[in-house]
C-alpha positions as CSV (number, residue, x, y, z in Angstrom):
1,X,3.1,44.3,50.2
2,X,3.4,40.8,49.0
3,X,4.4,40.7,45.3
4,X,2.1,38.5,42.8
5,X,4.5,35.9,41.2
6,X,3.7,35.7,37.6
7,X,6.1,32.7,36.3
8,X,5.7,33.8,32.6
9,X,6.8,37.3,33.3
10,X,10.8,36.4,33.1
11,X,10.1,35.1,29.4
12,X,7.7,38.0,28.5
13,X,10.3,40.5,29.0
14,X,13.1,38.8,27.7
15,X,10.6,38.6,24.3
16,X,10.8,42.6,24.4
17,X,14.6,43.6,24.1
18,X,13.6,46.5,22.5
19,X,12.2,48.2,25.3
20,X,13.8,46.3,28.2
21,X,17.4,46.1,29.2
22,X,18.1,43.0,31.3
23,X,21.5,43.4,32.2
24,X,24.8,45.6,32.0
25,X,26.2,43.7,28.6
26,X,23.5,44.6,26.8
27,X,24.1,48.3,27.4
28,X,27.5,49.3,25.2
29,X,26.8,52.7,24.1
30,X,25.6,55.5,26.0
31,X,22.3,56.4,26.1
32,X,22.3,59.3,23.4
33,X,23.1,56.8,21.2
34,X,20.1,54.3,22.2
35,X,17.7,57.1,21.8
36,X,19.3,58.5,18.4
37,X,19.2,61.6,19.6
38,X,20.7,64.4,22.3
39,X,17.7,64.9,24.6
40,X,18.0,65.1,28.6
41,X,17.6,61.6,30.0
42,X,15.4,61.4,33.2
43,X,15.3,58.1,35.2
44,X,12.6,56.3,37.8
45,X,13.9,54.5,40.2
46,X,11.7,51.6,41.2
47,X,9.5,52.4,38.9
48,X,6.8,49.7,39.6
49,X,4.3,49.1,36.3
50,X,5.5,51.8,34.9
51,X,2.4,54.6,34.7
52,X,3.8,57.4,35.7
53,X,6.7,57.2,33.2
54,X,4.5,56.3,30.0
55,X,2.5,59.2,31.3
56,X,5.8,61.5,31.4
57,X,6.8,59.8,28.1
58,X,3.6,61.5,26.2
59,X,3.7,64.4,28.0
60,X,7.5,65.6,27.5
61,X,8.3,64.0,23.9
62,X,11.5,65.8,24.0
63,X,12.8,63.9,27.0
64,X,14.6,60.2,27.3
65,X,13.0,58.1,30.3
66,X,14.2,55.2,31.8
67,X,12.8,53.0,34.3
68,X,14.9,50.7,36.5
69,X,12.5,48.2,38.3
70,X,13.8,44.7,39.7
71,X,11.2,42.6,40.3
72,X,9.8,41.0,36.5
73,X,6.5,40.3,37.6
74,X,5.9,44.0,38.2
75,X,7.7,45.4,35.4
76,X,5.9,43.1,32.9
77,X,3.1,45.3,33.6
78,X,4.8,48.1,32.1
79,X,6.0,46.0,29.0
80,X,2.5,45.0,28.2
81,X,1.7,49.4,28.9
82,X,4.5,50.4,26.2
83,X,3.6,47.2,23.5
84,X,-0.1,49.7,23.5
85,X,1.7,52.9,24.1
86,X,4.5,52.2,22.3
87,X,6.2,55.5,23.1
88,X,9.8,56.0,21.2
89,X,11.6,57.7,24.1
90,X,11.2,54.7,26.6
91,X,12.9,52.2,27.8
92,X,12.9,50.0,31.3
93,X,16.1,48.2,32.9
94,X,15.4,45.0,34.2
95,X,17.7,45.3,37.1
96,X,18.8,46.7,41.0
97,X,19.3,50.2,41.6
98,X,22.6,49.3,43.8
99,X,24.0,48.4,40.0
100,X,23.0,51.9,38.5
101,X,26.7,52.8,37.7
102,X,26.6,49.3,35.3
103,X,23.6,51.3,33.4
104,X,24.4,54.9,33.4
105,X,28.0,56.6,33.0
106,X,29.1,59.0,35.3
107,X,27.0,62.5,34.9
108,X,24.7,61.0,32.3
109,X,21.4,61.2,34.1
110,X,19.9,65.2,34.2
111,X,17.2,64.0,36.6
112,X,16.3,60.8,38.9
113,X,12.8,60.3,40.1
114,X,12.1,58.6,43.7
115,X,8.6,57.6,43.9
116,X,6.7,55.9,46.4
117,X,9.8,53.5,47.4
118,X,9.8,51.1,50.3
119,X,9.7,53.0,53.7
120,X,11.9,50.1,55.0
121,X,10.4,51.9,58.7
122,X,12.6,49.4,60.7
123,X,16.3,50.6,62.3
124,X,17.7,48.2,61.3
125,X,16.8,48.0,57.2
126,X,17.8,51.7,57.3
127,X,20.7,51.1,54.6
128,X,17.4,49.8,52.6
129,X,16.1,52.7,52.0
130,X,16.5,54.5,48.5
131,X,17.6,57.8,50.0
132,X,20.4,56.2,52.7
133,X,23.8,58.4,52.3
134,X,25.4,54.7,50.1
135,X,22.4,55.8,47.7
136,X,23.2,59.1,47.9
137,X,26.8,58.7,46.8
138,X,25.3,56.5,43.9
139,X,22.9,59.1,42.4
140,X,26.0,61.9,42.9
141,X,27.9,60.0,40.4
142,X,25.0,59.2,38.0
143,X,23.8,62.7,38.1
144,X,24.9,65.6,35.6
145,X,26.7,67.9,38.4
146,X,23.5,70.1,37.9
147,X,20.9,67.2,37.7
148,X,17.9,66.3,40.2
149,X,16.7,64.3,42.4
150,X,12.2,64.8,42.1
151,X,10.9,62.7,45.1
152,X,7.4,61.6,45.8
153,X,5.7,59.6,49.1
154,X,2.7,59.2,51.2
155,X,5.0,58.3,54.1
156,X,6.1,61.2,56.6
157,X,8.3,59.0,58.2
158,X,10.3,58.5,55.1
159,X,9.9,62.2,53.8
160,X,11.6,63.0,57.2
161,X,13.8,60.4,57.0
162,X,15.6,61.7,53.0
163,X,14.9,65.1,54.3
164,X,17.4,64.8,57.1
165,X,19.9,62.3,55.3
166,X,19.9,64.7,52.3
167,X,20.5,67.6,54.5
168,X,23.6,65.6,56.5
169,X,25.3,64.8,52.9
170,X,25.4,68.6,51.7
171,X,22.4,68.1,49.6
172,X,20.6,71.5,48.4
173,X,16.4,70.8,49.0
174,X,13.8,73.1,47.0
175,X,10.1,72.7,45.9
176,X,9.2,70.6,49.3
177,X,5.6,70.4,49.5
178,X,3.9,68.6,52.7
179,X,1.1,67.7,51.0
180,X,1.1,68.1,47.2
181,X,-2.3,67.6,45.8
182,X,-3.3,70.8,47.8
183,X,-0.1,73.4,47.3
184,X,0.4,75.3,44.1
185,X,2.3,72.8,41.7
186,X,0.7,72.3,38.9
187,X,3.0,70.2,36.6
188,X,2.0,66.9,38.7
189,X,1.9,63.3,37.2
190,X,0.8,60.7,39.0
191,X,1.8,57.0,40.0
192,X,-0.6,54.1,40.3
193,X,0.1,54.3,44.0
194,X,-0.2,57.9,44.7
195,X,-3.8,57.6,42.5
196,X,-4.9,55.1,45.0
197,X,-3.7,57.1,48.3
198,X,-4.6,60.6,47.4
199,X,-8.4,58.9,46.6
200,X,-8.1,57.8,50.3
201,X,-7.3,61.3,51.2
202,X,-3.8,60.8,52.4
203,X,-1.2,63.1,52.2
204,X,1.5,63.2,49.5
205,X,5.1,64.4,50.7
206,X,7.4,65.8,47.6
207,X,10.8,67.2,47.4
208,X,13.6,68.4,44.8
209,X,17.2,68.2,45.7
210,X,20.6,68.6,43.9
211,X,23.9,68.5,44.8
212,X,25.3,71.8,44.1
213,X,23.5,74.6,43.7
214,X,21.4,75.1,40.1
């Protein structure tokens, strides 16, 4: 999907240090210490405009989120969200996912959500793809050894996909529902995106994973 260029986006953000971390130097301390406190810290990957985080924000008070989202002119979206919101137990990085050991120290994350990434459904962008074995061995070294990975999409081909590539790298799978808004789990928050495909009746594909045994 083609992006909407917003050209004041880069400036927006940058107003907003308080909630947005735009790059490795500005992160000296660890995370505890940003929050002022010793909660779990759970982190979105790609996490788009930043819903379903300010919606997990209110709903768990007691846990630290962060989202990591690359692009500015979607993440202003969730800058203008948290300036309403203005939860105390969020924050967004303004940055890649391939740099997540600059943000996070080893075992510092308890859980890493994976929601509605790129499919990247092309061979040859497979090493694109969020849940690729190089991702993988990122997330393993980010994760508290009994942390997890909570993944969400309305593609099968990519459910199959991290399915199969979590399965090769040792990875333990639980909780894998093949079509979520019509199983038992009731503890579901929603993206923007998975809002607008479940309302065109379109399956959502979810999985938890770890790498040792919990």
């Amino acid at each position: 999907m083609r992006l909407r260029h917003k050209p004041w986006a880069k400036e927006y953000i940058a107003n907003h240090p308080q909630y947005v971390i735009s790059s490795p130097a500005q992160k000296n301390k660890s995370w505890k210490e940003m929050f002022n406190n010793d909660n779990p810290l759970y982190v979105e990957v790609g996490t788009g405009k930043g819903k379903f985080l300010d919606n997990m924000s209110v709903k768990s008070p007691h846990i630290n989120f962060v989202g990591v989202e690359k692009f500015e002119s979607v993440l202003v979206t969730g800058v203008q969200r948290v300036l309403e919101t203005k939860p105390t137990n969020l924050k967004f990085i303004n940055g890649d996912v391939n740099d997540i050991l600059e943000y996070f120290n080893s075992g510092e994350i308890d859980r890493l959500y994976i929601n509605f990434t790129d499919p990247w459904p092309k061979k040859r962008h497979e090493k694109r793809r969020l849940t690729y074995k190089s991702f993988l061995t990122l997330y393993e070294q980010a994760l508290h050894p009994h942390g997890e990975i909570h993944m969400k999409t309305d593609n099968q081909g990519l459910f199959e996909y991290s399915l199969e590539s979590m399965s090769q790298y040792g990875m333990k799978l639980k909780n894998i529902s093949l079509d979520l808004h019509n199983s038992d789990y009731e503890d579901n928050v929603m993206t923007e995106y998975e809002e607008k495909f479940s309302e065109k009746g379109q399956r959502i594909f979810r999985l938890e994973a770890s790498f040792r045994e919990i």
